[in-house]
PAFIDO-31514 format. One record per residue: x, y, z of N, C-alpha, C, O, CB in turn. Coordinates in steps of 0.2 Angstrom, whole numbers, plus 5000, padded with zeros to 4 digits. Glycine has a CB too. Layout:
N
XYZXYZXYZXYZXYZ/...
***
This chain:
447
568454555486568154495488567854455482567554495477567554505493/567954395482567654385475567554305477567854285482568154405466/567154265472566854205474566354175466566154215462566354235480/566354115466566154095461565554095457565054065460566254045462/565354125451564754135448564154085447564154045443564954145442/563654085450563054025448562754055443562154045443562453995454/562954095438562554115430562354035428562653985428563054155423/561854055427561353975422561353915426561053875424561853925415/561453905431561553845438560853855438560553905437561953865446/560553785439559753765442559853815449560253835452559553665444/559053805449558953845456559053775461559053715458557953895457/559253795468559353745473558653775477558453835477560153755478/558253725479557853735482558153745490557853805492557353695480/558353735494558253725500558853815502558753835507558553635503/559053835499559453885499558853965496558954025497560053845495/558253915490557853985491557253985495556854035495557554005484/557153915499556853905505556853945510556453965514556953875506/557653955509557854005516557854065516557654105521558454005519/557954095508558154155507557254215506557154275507558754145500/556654145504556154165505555754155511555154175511555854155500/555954135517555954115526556254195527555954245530556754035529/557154215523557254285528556954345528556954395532557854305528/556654335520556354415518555754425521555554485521556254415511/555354355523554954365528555154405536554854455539554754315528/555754355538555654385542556054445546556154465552555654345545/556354475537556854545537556154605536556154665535557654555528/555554575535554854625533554554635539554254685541554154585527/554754565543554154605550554554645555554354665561553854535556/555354665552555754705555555454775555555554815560556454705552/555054785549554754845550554054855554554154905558554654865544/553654835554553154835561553554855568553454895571552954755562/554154785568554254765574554754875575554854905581555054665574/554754895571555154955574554555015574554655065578555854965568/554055015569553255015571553055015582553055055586552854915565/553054955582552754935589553454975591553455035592552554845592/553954945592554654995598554555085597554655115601555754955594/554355105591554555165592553755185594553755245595555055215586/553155175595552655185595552455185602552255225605552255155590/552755115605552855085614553055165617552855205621553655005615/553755185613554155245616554055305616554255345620554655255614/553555325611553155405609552555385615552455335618552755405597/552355455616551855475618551255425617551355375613551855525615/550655455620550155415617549955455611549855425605549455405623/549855505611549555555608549755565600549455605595549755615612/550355515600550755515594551055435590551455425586551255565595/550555385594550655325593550455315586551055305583550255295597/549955315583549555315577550155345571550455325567548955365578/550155405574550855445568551355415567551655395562551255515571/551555395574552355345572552155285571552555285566552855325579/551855245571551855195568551555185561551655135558551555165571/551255255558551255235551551755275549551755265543550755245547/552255305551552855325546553255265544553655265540553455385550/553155215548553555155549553255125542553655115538553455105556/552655125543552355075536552155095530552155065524551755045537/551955175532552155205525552755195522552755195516552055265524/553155195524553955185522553955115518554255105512554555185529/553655075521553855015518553455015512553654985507553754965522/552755035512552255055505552755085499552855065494551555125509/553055135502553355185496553855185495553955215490553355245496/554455135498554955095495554955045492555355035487555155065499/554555015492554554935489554354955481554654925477553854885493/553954995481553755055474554355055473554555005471553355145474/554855105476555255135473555855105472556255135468555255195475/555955035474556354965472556254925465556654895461556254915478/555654935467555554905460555554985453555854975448554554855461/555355015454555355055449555955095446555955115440555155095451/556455085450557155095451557555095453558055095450557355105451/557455085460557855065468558555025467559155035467557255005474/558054965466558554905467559054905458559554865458557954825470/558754935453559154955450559854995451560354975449558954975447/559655055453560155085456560755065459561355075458559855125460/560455015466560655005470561254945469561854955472560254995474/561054905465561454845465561454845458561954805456561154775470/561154865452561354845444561954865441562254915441560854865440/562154815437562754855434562854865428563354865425563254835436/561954885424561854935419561655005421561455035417561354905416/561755025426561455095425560855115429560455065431561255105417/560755165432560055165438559455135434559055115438559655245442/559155115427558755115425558855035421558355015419558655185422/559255005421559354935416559154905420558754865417560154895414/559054895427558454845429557754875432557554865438558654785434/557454915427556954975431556454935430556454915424556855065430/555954925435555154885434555654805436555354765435554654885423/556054785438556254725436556454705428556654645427555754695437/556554755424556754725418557354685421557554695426556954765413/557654625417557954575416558254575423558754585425558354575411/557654545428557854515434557354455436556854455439557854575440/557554415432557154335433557054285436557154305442557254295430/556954235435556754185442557254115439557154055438555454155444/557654155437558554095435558954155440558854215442558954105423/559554115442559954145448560554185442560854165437560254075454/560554245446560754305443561554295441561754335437560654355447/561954255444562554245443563054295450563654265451562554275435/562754355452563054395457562854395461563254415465563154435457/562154375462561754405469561454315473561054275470560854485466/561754295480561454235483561754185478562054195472560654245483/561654125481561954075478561254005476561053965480562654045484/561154005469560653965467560053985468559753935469560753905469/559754045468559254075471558854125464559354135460559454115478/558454145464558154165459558254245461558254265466557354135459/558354275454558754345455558054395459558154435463559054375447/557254365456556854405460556954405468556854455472556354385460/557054345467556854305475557454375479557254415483557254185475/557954355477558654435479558454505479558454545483559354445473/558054505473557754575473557354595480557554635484557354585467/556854535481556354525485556654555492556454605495556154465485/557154535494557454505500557854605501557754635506558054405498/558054625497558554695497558054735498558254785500558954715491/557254725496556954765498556754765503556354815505556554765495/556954735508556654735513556954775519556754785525556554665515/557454785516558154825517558054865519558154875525558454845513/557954895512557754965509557154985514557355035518557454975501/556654965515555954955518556154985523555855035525555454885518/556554965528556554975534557055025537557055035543556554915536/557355045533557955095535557655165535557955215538558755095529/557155175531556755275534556255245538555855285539556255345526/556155185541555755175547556155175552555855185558555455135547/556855165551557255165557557255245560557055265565558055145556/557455285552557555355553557055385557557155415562557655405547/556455365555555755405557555755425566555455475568555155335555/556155365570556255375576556455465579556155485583556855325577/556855475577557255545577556855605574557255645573557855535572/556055615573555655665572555155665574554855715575555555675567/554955605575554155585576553855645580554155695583554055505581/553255645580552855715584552955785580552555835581553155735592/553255785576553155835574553255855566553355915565553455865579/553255815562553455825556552655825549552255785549554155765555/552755875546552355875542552055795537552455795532552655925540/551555745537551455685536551655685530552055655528550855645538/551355725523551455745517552255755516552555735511551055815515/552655785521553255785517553555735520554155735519553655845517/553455695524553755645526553755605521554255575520553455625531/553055585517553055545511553655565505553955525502552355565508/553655625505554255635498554955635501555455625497554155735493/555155645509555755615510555855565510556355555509556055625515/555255505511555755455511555655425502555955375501555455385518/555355445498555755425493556355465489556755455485555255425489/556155525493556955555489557655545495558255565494556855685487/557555525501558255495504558355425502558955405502558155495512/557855385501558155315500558255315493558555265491557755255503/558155365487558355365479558955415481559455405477557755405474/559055455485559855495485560455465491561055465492559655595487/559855455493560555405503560655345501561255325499560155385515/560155305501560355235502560455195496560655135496559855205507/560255215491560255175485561055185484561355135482559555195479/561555245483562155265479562355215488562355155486562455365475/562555225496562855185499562855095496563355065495562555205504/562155075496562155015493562454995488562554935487561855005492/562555055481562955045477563855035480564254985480562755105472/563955085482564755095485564955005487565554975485564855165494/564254975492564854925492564554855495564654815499565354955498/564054865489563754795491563654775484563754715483562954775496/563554815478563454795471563854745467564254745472563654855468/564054695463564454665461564254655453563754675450564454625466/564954615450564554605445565254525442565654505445564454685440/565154505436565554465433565954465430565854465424565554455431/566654465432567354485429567354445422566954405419568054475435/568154475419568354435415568254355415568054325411568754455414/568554325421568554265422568154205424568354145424568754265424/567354275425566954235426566854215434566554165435567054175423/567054265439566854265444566654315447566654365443567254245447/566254325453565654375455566454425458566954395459564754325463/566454505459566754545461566454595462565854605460567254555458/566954635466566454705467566354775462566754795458566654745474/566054795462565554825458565654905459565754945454564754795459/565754935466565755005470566255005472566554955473565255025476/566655075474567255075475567255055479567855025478567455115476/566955045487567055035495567354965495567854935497566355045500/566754945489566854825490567554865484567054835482565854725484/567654865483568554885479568854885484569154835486568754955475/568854955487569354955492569454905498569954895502569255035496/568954855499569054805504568454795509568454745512569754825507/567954855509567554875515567454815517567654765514566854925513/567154805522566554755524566054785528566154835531566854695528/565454735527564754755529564254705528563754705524564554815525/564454645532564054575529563354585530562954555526564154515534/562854635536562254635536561854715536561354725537562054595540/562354765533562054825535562154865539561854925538561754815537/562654845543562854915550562854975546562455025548563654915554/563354975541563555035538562955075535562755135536564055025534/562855025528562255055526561555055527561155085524562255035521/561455015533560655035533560755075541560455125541559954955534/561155055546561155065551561455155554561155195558561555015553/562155155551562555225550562055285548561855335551563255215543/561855245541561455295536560855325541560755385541561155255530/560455275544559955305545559955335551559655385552559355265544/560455315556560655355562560955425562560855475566561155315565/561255425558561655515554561155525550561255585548562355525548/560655505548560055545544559555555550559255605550559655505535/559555515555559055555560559355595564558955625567558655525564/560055595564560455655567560055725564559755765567561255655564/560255725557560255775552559455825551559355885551560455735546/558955745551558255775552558055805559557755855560557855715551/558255765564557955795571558255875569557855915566558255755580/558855895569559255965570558655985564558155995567560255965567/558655995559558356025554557556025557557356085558558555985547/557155985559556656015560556556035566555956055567556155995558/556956025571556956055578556556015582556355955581556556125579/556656065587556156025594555656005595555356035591555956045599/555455975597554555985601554556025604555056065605554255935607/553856055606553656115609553756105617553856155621552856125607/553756035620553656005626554355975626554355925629552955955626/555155985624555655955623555855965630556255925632556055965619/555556005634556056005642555655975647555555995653556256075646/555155905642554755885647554955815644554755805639553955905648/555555765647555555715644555155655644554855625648555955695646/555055645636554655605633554955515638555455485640554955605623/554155505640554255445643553655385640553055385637554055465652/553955335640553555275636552655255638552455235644554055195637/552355265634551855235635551555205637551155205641551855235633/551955145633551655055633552155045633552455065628551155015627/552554995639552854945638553054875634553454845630552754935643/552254885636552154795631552354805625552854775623551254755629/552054865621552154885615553054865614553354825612551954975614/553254905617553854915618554354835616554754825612553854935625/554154795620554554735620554154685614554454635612554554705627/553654705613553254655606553954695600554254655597551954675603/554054755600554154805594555054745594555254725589554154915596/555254735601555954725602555854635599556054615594556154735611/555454595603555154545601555254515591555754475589554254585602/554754545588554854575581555654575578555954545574554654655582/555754625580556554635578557154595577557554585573556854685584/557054565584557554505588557254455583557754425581557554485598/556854435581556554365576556754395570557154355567555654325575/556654445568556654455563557454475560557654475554556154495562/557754485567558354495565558854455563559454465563558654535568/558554395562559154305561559054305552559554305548558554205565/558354315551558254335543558854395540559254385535557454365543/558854455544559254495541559954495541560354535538559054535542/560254445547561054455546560954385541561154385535561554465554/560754315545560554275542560454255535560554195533560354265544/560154285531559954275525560554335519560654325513559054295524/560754365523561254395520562054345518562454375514561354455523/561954285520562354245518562154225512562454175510562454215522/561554245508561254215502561254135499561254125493561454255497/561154085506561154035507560853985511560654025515561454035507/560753945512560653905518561253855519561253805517559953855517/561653885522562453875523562653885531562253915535562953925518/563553855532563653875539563653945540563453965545564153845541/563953995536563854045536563154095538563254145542564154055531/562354075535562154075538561854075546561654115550562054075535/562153995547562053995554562454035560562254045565562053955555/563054045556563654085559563154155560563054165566564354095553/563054185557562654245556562354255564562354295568562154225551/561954195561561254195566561454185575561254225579560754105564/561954135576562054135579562354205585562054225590562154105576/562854215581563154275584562754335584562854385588563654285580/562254355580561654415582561254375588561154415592561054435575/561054325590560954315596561354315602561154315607560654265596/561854305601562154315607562454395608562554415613562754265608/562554435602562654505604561954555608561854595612562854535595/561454505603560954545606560554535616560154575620560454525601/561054455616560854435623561554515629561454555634561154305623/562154485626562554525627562354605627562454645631563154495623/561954615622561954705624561254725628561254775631561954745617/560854685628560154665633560454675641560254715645559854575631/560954625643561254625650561554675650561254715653561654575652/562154685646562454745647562154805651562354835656562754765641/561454825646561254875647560854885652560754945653560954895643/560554825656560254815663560854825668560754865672559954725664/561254805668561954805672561954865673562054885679562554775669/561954905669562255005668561555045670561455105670562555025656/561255005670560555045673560655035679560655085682559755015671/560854975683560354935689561154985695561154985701560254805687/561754995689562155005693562055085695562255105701562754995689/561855145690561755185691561055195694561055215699561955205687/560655195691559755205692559555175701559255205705559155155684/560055095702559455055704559055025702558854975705559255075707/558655055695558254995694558454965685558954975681557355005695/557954935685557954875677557354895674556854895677557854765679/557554935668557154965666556754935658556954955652557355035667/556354885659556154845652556254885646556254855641555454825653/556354935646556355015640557054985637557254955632556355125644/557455005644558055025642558354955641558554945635558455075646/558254895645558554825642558254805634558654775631558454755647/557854825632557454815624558054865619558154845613556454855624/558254925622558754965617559354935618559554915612558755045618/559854915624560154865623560454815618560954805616559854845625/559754775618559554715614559654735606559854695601558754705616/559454815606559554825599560054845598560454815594559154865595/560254875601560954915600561654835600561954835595561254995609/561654805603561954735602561854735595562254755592561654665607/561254705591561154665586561354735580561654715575560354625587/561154775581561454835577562254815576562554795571561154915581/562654835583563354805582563354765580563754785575563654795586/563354715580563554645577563354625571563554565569563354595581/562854675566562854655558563454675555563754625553562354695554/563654725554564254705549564854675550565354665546564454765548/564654645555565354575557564954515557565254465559566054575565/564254505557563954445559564054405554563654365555563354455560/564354395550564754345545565254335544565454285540564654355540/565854375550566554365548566854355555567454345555566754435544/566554355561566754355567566654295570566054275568566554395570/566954245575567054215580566354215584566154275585567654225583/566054175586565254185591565754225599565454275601564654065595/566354205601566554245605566654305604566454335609567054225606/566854345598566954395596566154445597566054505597567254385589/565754395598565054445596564854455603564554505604564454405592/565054415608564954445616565254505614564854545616565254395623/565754525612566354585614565854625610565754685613567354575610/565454615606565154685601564554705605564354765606564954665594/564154635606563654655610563654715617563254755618563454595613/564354695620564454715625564654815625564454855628565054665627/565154805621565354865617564954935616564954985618565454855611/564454895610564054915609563354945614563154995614563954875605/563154905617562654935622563254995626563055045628562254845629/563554985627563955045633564155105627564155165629564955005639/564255105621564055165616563455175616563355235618564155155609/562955135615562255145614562055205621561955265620561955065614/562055155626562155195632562555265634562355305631562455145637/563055275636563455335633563155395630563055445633563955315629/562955375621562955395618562055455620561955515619563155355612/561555385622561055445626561055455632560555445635560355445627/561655485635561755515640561955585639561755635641562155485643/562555575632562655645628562155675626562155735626562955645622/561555635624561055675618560755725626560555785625560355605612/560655695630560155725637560655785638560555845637559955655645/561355755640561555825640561755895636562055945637561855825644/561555855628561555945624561255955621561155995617561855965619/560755895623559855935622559655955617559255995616559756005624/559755895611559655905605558855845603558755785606560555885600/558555865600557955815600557855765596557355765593557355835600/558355715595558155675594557655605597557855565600558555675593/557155605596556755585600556755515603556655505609556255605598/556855485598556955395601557455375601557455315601556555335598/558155435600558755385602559055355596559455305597558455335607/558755385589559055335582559755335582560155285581558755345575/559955405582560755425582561255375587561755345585560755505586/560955385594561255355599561355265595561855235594560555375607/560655235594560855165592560955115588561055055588560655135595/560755185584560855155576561355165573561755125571560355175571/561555265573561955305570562955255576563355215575561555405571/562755275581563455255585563755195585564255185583563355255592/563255145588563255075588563555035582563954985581562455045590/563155055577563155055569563755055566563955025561562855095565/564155115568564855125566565455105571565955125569564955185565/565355075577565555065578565654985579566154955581565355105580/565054955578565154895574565554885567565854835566564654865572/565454935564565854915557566654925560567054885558565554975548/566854975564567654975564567854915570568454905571567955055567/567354865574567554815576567754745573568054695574567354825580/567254775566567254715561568054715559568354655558566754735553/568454785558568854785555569554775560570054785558568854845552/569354745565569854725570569554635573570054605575569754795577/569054605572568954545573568754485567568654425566568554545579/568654545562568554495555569054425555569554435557568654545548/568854365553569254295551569154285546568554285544569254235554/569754245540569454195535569254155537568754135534569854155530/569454125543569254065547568454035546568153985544569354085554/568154125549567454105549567154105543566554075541567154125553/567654155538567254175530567854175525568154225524566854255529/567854125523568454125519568454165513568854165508568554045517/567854215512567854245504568254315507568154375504566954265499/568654315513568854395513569654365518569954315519568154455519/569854405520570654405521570854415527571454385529571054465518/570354465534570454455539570354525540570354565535571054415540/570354535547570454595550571054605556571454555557569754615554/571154665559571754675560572154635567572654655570571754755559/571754595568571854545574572154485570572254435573571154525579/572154475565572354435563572554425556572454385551571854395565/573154495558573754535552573654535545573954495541574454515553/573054595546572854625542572554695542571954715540572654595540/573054735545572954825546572554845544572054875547573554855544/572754845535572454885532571454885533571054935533572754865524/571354825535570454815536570254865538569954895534570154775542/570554875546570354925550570354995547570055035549570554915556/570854995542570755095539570355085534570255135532571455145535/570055045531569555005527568955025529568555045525569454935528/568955005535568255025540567955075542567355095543568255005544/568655105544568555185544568555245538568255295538569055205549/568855215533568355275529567855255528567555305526568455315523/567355195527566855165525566455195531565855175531566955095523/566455205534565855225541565855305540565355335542566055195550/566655335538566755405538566455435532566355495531567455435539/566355385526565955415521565255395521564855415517566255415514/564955345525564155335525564055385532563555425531563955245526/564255395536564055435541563855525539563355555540564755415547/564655545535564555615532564055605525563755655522565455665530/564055575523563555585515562955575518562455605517563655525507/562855535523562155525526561755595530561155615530562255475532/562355625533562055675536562155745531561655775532562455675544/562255755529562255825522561955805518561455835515562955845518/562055755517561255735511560655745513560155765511561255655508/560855705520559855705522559755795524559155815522559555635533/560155845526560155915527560055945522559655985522560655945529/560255925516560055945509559555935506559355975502560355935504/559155885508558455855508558155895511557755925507558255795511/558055905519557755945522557656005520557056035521557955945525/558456045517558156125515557756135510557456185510558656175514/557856105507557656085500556756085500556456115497558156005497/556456025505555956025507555656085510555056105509555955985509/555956105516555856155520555556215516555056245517556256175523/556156225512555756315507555356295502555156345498556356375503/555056215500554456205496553756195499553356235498554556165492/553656135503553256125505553256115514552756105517553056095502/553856125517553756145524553956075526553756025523552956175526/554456095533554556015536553856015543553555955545555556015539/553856075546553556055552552756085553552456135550554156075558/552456035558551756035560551656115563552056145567551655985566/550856135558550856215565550756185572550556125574549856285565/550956245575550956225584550356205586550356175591551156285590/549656215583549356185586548856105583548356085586548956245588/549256095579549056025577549755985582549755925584549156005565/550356025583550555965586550555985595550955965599551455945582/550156025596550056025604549155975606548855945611549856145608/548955965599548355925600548555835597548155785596547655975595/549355845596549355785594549255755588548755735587549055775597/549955725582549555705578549255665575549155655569549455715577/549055605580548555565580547855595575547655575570548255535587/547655635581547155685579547055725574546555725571547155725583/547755765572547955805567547755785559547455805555548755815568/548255725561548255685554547755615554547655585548549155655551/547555585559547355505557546555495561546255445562547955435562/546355565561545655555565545555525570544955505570545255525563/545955515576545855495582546755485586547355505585545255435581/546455445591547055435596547055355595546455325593546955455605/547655315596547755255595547355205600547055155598548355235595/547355235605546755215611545955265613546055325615547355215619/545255235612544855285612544855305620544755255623544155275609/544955355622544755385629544355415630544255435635544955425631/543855415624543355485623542655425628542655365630543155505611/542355475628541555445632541055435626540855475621541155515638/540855375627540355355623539955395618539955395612539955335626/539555455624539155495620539555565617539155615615538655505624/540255575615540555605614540655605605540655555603540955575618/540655645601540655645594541355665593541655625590540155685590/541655705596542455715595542855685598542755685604542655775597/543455655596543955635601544455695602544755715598544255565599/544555715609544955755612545755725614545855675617544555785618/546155755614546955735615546955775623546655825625547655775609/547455725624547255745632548055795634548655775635547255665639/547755845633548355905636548655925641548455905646548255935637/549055965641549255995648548856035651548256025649549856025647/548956085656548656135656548856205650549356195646548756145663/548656235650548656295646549356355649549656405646547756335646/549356325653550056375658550656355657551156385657550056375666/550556275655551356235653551256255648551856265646551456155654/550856255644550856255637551456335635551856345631549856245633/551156385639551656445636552156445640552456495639551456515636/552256395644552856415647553356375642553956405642552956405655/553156315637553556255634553656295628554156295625553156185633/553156335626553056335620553656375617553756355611552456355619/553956415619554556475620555356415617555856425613554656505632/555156355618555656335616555456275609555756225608555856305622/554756315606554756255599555056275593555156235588553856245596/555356335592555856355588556756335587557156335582555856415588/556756335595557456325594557856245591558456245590557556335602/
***
């Protein structure tokens, strides 16, 4: 894919208008996944999950500027734009069109920021908060920064046009907002993490949501904020962006219904939980084609996608593995499963800087797409396992049993997200089970 150089071009303002509009609202993506997985956790562990979400974004954004976003997209070396060295407020020549190369930097961090808050879903309750801190700077410096290299990196050819930079944008990949690399990645790294630190102590007691409301503000959040992130990855204020936009709203409307339908068909009822995952799992599908597909095409993903999404926690329930909120199921599935429908409804039509997918005879796309999801999916998941062991025999992945039977709100943040406690109370107490559930659960916190 390749496309014309704006090196030395004045900045356009209305195009860094937009692109400092999406990084806003690609930042409140993280909150918004803050409230949805906090709505879904326990009460007892509201507090915990919600800051794994925002510390992530605290200790990314460090480590983007320090060297991240070198790594990730430079094409001097992990360290030629470390601190920001030569990344100015003149448009970079590769990255966005007439926009200030900070301004790009800005915008990729928000990326980054939010993809070990996705993972975070897939442990919550029980992971040590200290090493939580040093995984997410050593997954997003060893996972996600070399995926972002493979195939979003670019740089300036002989001729003076922008090209790709990583093997994958070589070999042809496509990935207009992410599926692969923020979505795939962090859904096979919460595969990888849940397996590695095990169960909950209470895993044969299914985790049921707390706060609704939570729940749908977190969905809320996501769904606004997700026009910014497929949308501004068009590094413009163009039709393409609105192409974008568009079509993550309708995938997301499409996998919202879907997933009411497949409830209301089996269950009987309409479960606000499950139409909010839905909703995501749609808009998860439909990033990595949300620049290259037909608005028709994106009902088909939305649709797709939610009945993977769906499906896929049906499996997790029956092999009983704990991932806890389901990231595998609608990040890791949905995620790749959008990128290989990219490789079957992609058009020049709608993006003239690429060739087509295999609906519209061009085969090779779709084998394009599949090793691009088969090598973000396997480097995701052994890498994040190699993280883990690696952590485990230094400083320990998981909680003692009895900081995480008291919860840890308690454990780690000095209280519960909501006070229950009585006025004249000096301690706040986590509200437990009886002591008889507790040994009969507890038989299963190693496995």
């Amino acid at each position: 894919m390749k496309a014309s150089a704006d090196f030395g071009q004045a900045i356009d303002s209305g195009n860094t208008a937009w692109m400092l509009v999406s990084s806003a609202l690609v930042m409140l993506m993280t909150p918004g996944v803050a409230f949805f997985y906090a709505g879904l956790a326990g009460e007892d562990m509201a507090s915990n999950t919600m800051m794994m979400s925002f510390v992530s974004m605290a200790i990314v954004t460090v480590q983007f500027w320090a060297f991240g976003y070198s790594a990730a997209f430079g094409s001097h070396g992990v360290f030629g734009w470390a601190g920001y060295s030569n990344v100015g407020e003149t448009p970079s020549g590769t990255y966005g069109t007439g926009i200030p190369h900070t301004l790009y930097a800005f915008f990729e961090t928000q990326f980054a920021a939010v993809t070990p808050a996705e993972l975070s879903g897939g442990i919550v309750g029980r992971m040590k908060f200290g090493t939580f801190l040093l995984f997410v700077l050593l997954w997003t410096s060893i996972v996600y920064d070399p995926l972002v290299y493979w195939i979003w990196s670019m740089r300036i050819d002989d001729t003076w046009t922008v090209a790709a930079l990583g093997w994958e944008g070589k070999m042809g990949a496509l990935d207009f907002g992410g599926g692969t690399v923020i979505h795939v990645s962090a859904g096979f790294g919460a595969l990888a993490a849940a397996l590695m630190v095990g169960k909950r102590f209470n895993h044969g007691d299914p985790i049921k949501p707390h706060n609704v409301p939570l729940v749908l503000l977190g969905c809320t959040f996501l769904w606004f904020g997700w026009f910014g992130f497929n949308g501004g990855s068009a590094g413009a204020a163009d039709g393409l962006a609105a192409a974008a936009a568009i079509n993550t709203h309708l995938s997301a409307s499409a996998g919202f219904l879907t997933w009411v339908l497949l409830e209301y068909a089996i269950h009987r009822k309409i479960d606000p939980c499950g139409a909010a995952c839905g909703a995501v799992a749609g808009m998860v599908t439909i990033t990595p084609g949300s620049g290259y597909v037909y608005p028709w095409a994106s009902l088909i993903f939305g649709i797709v996608g939610a009945i993977v999404g769906f499906v896929a926690v049906a499996v997790k329930n029956k092999l009983r593995y704990d991932d806890t909120l389901d990231v595998f199921a609608i990040h890791g599935c949905c995620g790749l499963v959008g990128g290989l429908l990219t490789g079957l409804f992609a058009t020049s039509d709608v993006n003239p800087n690429i060739i087509g997918g295999a609906f519209y005879g061009h085969g090779m796309q779709f084998v394009y797409q599949l090793v691009a999801q088969c090598v973000a999916a396997s480097y995701a998941f052994l890498v994040t396992m190699a993280i883990l062991v690696a952590l485990k025999y230094t400083v320990g992945l998981r909680v003692s049993e009895d900081k995480e039977i008291n919860g840890l709100d308690i454990s780690y943040h000095g209280g519960l997200a909501y006070d229950y406690s009585n006025h004249g109370q000096t301690n706040v107490v986590a509200m437990m089970p009886a002591m008889s559930s507790l040994k009969e659960t507890s038989s299963e916190y190693n496995e």
